[in-house]
C-alpha positions as CSV (number, residue, x, y, z in Angstrom):
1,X,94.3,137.2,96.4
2,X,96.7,137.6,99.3
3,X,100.2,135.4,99.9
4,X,100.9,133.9,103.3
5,X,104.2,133.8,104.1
6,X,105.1,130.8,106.2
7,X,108.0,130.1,108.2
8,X,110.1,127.1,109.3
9,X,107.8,126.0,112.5
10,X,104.3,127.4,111.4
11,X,103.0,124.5,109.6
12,X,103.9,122.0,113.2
13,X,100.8,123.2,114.6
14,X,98.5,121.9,111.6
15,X,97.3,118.5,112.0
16,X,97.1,117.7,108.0
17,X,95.2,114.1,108.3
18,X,95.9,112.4,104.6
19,X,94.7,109.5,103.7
20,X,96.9,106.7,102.2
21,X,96.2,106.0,98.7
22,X,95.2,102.3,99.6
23,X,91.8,104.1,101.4
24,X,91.8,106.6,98.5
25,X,91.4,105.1,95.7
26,X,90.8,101.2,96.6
27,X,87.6,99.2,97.5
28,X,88.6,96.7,100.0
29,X,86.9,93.6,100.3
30,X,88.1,90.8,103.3
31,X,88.1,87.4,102.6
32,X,87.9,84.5,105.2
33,X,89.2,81.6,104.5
34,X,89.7,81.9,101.1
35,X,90.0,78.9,99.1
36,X,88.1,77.2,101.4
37,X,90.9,77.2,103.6
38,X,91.3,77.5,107.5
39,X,93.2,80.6,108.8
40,X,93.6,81.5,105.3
41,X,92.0,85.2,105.3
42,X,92.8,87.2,102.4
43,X,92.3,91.4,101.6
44,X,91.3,92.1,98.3
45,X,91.7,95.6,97.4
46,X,90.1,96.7,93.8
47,X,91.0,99.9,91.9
48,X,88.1,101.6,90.2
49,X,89.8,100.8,86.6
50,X,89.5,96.7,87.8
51,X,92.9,96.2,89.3
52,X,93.3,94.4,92.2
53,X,96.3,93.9,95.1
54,X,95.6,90.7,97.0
55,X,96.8,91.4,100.6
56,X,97.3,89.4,103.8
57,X,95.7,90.6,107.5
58,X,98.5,90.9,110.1
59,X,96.3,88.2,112.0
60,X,97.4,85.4,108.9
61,X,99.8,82.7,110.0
62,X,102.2,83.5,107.1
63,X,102.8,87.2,109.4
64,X,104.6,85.2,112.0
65,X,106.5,82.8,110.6
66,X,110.1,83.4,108.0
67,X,108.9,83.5,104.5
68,X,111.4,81.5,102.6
69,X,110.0,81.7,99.1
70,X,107.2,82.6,96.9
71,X,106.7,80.5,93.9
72,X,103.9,82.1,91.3
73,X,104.1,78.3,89.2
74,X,101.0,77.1,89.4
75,X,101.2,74.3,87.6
76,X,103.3,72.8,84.4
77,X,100.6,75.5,82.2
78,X,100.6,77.5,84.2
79,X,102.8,80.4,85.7
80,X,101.8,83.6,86.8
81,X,105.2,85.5,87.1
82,X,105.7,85.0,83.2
83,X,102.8,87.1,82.6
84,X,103.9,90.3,80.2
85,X,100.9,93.6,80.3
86,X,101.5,95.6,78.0
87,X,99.1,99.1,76.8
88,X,96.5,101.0,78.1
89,X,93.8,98.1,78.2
90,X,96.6,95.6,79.8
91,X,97.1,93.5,77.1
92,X,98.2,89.6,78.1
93,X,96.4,90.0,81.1
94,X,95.0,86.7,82.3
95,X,92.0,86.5,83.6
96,X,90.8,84.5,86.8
97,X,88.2,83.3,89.3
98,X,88.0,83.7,92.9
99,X,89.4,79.8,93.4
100,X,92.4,80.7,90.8
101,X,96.0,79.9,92.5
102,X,98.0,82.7,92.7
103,X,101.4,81.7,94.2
104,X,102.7,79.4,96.7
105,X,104.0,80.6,99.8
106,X,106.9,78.0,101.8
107,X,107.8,79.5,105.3
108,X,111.2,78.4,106.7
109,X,109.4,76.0,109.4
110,X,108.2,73.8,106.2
111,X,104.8,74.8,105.9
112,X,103.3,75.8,102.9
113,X,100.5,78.5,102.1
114,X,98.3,78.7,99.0
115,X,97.2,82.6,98.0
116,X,94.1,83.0,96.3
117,X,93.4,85.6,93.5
118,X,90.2,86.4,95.7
């Protein structure tokens, strides 16, 4: 076994390429028009243990325009930011379609956006 002793400098010549852990460890899936929806393309990345992170393409109309609020109240039943996980198997989870709500989206101009959970 022999130790390399590296200086301030040496390692500028190393092109290191890492990937993120998004293209690690996630699947990604796109989504046009989700929800049946013009314009309303979704990213979907799923973990291998199930999770997923609902994402927007930079090419969505919510990407240029002032987001002014997110509202995860679906409905008078139903609201998704009171949801509480808890232990290894996520307990409380709730479990949805591909046409489930998953927040409302009001830009400053007045227009309002619908994200799907995929």
């Amino acid at each position: 076994l022999r130790m390399l002793t590296l200086g301030p400098g040496d390692l500028e010549d190393i092109d290191v390429q890492q990937d993120s852990v998004l293209n690690r460890y996630y699947t990604k899936k796109y989504y046009p028009n989700a929800g049946k929806v013009e314009d309303n393309d979704q990213i979907i990345a799923q973990h291998h243990n199930g999770l997923c992170v609902v994402m927007i393409p930079p090419s969505h109309p919510i990407c240029s325009k002032t987001v002014q609020s997110v509202d995860f109240k679906i409905s008078e039943n139903c609201d998704r930011s009171d949801i509480v996980l808890s232990g290894k198997k996520k307990r409380g989870a709730q479990f949805v379609n591909p046409n489930s709500k998953m927040c409302n989206v009001l830009c400053a101009d007045g227009t309002a956006y619908v994200l799907y959970c995929g």
